[in-house]
N, C-alpha and C positions, 0 to 999 in steps of 0.2 A: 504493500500500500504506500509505505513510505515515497520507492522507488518512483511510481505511476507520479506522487504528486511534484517529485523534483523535475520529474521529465516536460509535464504539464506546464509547469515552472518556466524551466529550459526554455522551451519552446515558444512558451508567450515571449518571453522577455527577448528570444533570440528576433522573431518578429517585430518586437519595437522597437530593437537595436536596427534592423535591418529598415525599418520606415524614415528611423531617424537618418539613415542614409541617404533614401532616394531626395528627404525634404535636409538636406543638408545645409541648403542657403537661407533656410528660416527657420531654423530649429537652432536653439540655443543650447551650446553644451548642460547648461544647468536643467533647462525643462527636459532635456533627455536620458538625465539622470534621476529627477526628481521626476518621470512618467516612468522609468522604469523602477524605480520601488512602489509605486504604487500600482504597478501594474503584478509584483509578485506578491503586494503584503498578504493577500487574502489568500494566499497559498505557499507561504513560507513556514519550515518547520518552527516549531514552537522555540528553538535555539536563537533564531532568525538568521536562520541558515543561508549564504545568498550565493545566488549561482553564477558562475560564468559562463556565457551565450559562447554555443557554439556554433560558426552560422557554415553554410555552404555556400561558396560564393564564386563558382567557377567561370560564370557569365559576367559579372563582375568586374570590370578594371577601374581601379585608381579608390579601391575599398580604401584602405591603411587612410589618407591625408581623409576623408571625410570620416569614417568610423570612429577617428581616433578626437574626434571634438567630443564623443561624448564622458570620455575620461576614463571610460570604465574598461577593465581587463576582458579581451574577448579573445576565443581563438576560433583560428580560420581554418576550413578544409577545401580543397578544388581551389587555391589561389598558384600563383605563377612555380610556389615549389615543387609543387608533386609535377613539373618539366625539367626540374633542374638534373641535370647529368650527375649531380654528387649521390642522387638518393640510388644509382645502381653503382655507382663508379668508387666509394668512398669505403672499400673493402680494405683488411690492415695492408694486402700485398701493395695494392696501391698506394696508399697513402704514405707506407715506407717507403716507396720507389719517389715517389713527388716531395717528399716529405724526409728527408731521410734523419734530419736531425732536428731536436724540440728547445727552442732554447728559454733558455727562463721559465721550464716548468716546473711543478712545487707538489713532489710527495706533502700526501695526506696522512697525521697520526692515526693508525687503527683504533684509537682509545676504547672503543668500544664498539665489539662488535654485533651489538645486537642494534647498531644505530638503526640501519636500514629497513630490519625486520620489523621496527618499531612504528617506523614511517609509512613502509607498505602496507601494515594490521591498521594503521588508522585512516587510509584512503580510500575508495572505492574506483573503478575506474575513469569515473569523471569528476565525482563531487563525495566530499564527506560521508563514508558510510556508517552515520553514525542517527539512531532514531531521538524521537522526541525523549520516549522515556530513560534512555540512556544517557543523553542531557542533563535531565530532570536528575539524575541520579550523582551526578556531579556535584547537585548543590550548588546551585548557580548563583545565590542570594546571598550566599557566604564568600564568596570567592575573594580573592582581593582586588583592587581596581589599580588602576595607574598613582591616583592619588593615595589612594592608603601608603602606595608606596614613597613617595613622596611625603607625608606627613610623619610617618616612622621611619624609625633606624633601621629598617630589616629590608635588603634589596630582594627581589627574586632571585633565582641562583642565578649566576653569571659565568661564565670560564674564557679561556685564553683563545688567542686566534686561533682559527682552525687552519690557517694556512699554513704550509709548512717551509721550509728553508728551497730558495728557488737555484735551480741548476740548470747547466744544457748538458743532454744525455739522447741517447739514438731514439728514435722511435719506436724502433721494435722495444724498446723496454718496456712502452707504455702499454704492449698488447701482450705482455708476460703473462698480466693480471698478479703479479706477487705482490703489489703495492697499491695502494688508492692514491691516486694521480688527478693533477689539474694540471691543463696547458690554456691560456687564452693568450692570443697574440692578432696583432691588428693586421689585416690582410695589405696593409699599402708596403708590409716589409716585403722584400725580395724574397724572399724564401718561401712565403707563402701564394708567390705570382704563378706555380703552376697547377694550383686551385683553383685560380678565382674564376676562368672561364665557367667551371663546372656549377657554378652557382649566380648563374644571370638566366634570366634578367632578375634585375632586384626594383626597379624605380618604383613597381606597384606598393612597394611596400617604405618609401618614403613617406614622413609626413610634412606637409607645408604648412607651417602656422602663422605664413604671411611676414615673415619676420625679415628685414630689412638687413643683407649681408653683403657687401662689395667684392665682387669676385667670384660667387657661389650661386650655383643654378642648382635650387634646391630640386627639383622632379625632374629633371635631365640623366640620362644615364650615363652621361657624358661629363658629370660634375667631377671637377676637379680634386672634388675632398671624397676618398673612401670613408666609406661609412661601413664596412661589416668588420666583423671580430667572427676570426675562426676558434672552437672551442672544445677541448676534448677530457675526458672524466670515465674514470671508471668506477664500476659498482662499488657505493658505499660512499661515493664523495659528497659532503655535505656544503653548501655554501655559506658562509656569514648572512644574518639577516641586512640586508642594506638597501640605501636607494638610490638611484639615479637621479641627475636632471631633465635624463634627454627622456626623447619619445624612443622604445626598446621591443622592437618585432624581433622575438627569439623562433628561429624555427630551425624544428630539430629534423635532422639527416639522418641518424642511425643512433640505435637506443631509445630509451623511454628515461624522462625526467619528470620529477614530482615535484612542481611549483607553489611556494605557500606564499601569497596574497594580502597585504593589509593596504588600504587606504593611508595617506598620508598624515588625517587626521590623531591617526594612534601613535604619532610619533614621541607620547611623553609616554607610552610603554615600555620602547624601545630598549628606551636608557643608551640611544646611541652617541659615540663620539664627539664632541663639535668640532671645529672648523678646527687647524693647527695640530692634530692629535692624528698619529700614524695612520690610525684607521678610523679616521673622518667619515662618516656615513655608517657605519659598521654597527649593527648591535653589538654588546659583549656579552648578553643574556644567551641560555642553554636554548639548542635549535626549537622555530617554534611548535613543532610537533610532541614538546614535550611540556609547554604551558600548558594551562588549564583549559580545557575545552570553549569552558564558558568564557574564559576572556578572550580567548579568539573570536569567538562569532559576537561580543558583545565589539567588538571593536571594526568589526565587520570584515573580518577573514574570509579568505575564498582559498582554495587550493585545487589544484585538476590535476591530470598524468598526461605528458604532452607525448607523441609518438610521431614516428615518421612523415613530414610531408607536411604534420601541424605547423601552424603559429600562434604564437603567441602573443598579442600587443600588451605590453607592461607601460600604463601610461606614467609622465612624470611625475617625480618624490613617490611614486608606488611602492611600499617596502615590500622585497620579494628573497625568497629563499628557495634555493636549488637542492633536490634529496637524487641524484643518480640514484635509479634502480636498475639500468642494467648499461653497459658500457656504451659511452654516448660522443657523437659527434654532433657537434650544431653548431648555428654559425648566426648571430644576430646583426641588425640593421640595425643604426643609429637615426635618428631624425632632432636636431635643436628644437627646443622647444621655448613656447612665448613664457611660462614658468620661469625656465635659466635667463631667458632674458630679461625679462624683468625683473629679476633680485641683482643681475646684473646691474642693470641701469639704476636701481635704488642705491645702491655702492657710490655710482659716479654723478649724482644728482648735485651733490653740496662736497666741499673741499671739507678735512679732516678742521682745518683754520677755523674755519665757519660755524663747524657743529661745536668747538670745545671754544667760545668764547665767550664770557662771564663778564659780569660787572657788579658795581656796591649794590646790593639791593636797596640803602638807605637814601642814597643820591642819584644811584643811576649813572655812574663813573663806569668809563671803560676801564676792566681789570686788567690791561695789556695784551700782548699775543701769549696763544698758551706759551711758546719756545723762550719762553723769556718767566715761564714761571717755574717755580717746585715743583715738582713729582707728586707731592697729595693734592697741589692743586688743579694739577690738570687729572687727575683721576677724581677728584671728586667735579672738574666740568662734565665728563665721560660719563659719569654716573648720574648729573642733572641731566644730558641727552638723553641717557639711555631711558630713563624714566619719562620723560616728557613723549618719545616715541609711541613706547609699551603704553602709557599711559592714551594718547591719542586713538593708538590702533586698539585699544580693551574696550573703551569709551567713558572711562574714569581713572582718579589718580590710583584706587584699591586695585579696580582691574589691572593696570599699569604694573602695580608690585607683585598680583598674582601670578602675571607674566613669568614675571623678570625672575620671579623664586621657582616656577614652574619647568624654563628654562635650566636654572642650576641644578635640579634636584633630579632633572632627567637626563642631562648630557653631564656634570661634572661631580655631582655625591657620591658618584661609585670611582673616582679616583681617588684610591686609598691605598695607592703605596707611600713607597718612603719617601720617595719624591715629591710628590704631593704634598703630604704632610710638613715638609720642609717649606715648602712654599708657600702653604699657609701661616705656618709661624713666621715667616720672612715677612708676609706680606702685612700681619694683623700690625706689628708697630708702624710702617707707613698708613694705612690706613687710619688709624685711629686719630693720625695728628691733622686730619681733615675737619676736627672736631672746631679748628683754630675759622675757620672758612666757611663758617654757616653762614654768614650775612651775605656771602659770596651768591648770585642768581644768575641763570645764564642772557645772555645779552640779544638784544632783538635780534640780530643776526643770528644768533642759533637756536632762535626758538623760532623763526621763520623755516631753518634749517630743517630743522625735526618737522614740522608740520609736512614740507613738501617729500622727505621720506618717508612719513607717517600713511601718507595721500599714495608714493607709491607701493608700497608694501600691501596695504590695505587693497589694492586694488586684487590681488594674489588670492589663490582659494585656500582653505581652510587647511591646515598644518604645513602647509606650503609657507602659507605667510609667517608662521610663526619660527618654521626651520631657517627664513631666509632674515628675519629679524636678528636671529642669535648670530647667523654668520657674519651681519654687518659687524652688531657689536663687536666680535672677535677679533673682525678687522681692523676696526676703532681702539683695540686696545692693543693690539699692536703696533696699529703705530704712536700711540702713548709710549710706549712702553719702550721700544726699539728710534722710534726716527725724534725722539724729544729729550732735552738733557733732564738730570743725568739719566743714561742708558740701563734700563735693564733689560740684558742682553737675552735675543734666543727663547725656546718656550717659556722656561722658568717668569722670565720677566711679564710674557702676556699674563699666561695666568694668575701670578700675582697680581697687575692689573684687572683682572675678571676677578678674582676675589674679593678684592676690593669693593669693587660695581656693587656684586649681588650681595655681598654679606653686610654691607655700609650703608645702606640703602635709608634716608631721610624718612 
């Protein structure tokens, strides 16, 4: 019964996914989103289970650049792959022959070998096979939320990269099978040029978001910038949870890959990396196949099992995780997305000058340029910006702090090494002699400042905006930090400026 109603599901929603197509010039990403939930709520399992459309689209050309307005993860069957020469040709003897050596590939720890088995007993072959009452059984009302974790000291479990030490070694090693292996490498290197024939045409699977680039014919097959990434894994390889900026049509050549799904809204689950930290974008939480069910689907989790020929569109900041189930070849498209450009251009709107410039609040005296002041006073202008943004884009000064602490407690509480630890004690006595610079306000120029980032950030969809807020500031405190006297140098020095920010906060 279960089954019939996911299908039913499927199927409408694959439908409206496909209308929103043909009316693609007046249909609005948002209405196409907000008519496909309500086109499944009345038949969504009681978890609120949500499906990814799988559509058939073989008559079809130029699907990916309109499909891909409506945001949401679909995959394709009967698109220009199932023509590509790699899905017969892409056998080991081959691809050792074209291929013969892998460089920069990165053995995977076995740590645990029941990873995969674990992954596979909780999928089904397209969607969660898991019922209402087994949900239900979970204890869905107990569960913890993003915030519980955020308000207490107890993170979810977390652990170390799963990427492992990257090396060049022959090909044939990778089809031994004695090791879980990752290779991805961009198709524009040489090595990889007697491949690429075997997987064109590719332009259907561009997408254009009208974005304004000198030089670059974005739906040309002829565009100057490669966009695929060739990608190879064998059974048992797990991905970091992460996400991208770009538009990400993954379609798989040989093997089956289990893709786990969140919207960018959940990104204070995450607890991913921020900006400046090795593995920026990266969760360091345990893969999500082993959260709570219920927080998955309350966050609006989708997972599927991709196979030969499929695609996948992973729209941008989508957080997605890769579970290899059986030794996999695939090769993804890139497409820029109006998302990255626009956190871009919020970056470049106002000069660093502009946003950290202060004056008496009693008189209204310009306080000089920051490069001419102390180290707590330009971190405490950094932290009147940073708050008057957060504060703008929440639509209050509460909401503004909620932000700003919501921020720290998802990407920066769970660094807790030694290092960290050092940096906070570094940082708390600059910090606190900010106490002297209360009367200190920031000055019309940089409350103008804030406003017009505030304006472009806000314009951005929902966790989106919030992920490209924390990058500014990071960037902002950087260059506090590193381009302002005196220098604290390299990470250590940002961070303690970001310490600062969130824990100083008026």
């Amino acid at each position: 019964m279960a089954l019939k109603v996911i299908t039913t599901a499927a199927v409408a929603l694959a439908a409206l996914v496909l209308n929103c197509y043909l009316n693609a010039g007046s249909v609005k990403s948002q209405d196409c989103i907000e008519a496909a939930a309500d086109a499944l709520s009345a038949k969504r399992l009681d978890a609120g289970l949500q499906i990814v459309p799988v559509l058939h689209l073989a008559a079809i050309d130029g699907f990916a650049d309109k499909l891909s307005r409506c945001r949401t993860p679909y995959v394709v069957l009967g698109s220009v792959v199932k023509d590509w020469q790699a899905l017969a040709a892409w056998q080991p003897a081959y691809l050792i022959e074209r291929l013969p050596q892998l460089l920069d590939g990165a053995y995977i720890s076995r740590s645990d070998a029941t990873l995969v088995l674990d992954a596979a007993l909780l999928a089904g072959d397209r969607v969660m096979n898991i019922t209402s009452s087994a949900i239900a059984a979970s204890d869905m009302s107990n569960a913890a939320t993003s915030e519980d974790y955020a308000i207490s000291d107890s993170l979810p479990p977390i652990e170390g990269d799963p990427s492992g030490d990257m090396e060049d070694l022959p090909t044939t090693e990778f089809f031994r099978n004695e090791n879980i292996f990752y290779y991805a490498r961009w198709m524009g290197f040489n090595e990889l040029a007697p491949l690429r024939a075997d997987v064109n045409p590719t332009s259907s699977l561009y997408v254009d978001d009208h974005i304004e680039k000198a030089g670059e014919t974005f739906m040309s097959e002829l565009s100057p910038v490669e966009r695929r990434y060739f990608r190879l894994a064998n059974a048992g390889c797990v991905s970091a949870l992460h996400f991208d900026e770009y538009h990400n049509h993954l379609a798989q050549v040989v093997g089956i890959k289990q893709v786990w799904l969140l919207p960018p809204s959940g990104w204070k689950a995450t607890l991913a990396f921020p900006k400046g930290h090795a593995r920026y974008r990266q969760s360091p939480r345990q893969p999500v196949f082993r959260w709570e069910s219920s927080e998955f689907f309350r966050l609006g989790g989708k997972v599927l099992t991709l196979k030969p020929a499929e695609v996948l569109h992973i729209p941008p900041y989508w957080w997605h995780q890769t579970v290899t189930l059986e030794r996999s070849v695939a090769v993804n498209v890139w497409s820029p997305s109006a998302e990255a450009m626009g956190a871009a251009r919020a970056q470049t709107l106002v000069s660093p000058t502009d946003a950290l410039g202060l004056q008496h609040a009693y008189d209204g005296a310009d306080h000089g340029a920051a490069e001419h002041r102390g180290k707590p006073q330009q971190v405490h202008a950094l932290t009147l910006f940073a708050q008057l943004v957060a504060s703008t884009l929440s639509g209050s000064d509460d909401g503004g702090k909620r932000l700003l602490i919501s921020i720290h407690r998802a990407q920066y509480a769970h660094l807790r090494d030694r290092a960290a630890r050092r940096v906070r004690s570094e940082a708390e006595g600059q910090c606190n002699a900010r106490d002297a610079f209360a009367a200190l306000s920031l000055s019309p120029t940089a409350k103008a400042a804030a406003q017009r980032v505030a304006n472009a950030l806000g314009s951005l969809p929902d966790g989106t905006r919030q992920l490209a807020f924390s990058d500014y500031v990071s960037d902002l405190a950087d260059y506090v930090a590193s381009s302002l006297l005196p220098v604290w140098p390299g990470d250590r020095g940002r961070m303690m400026v970001l310490y600062c920010v969130f824990n100083f906060m008026n």
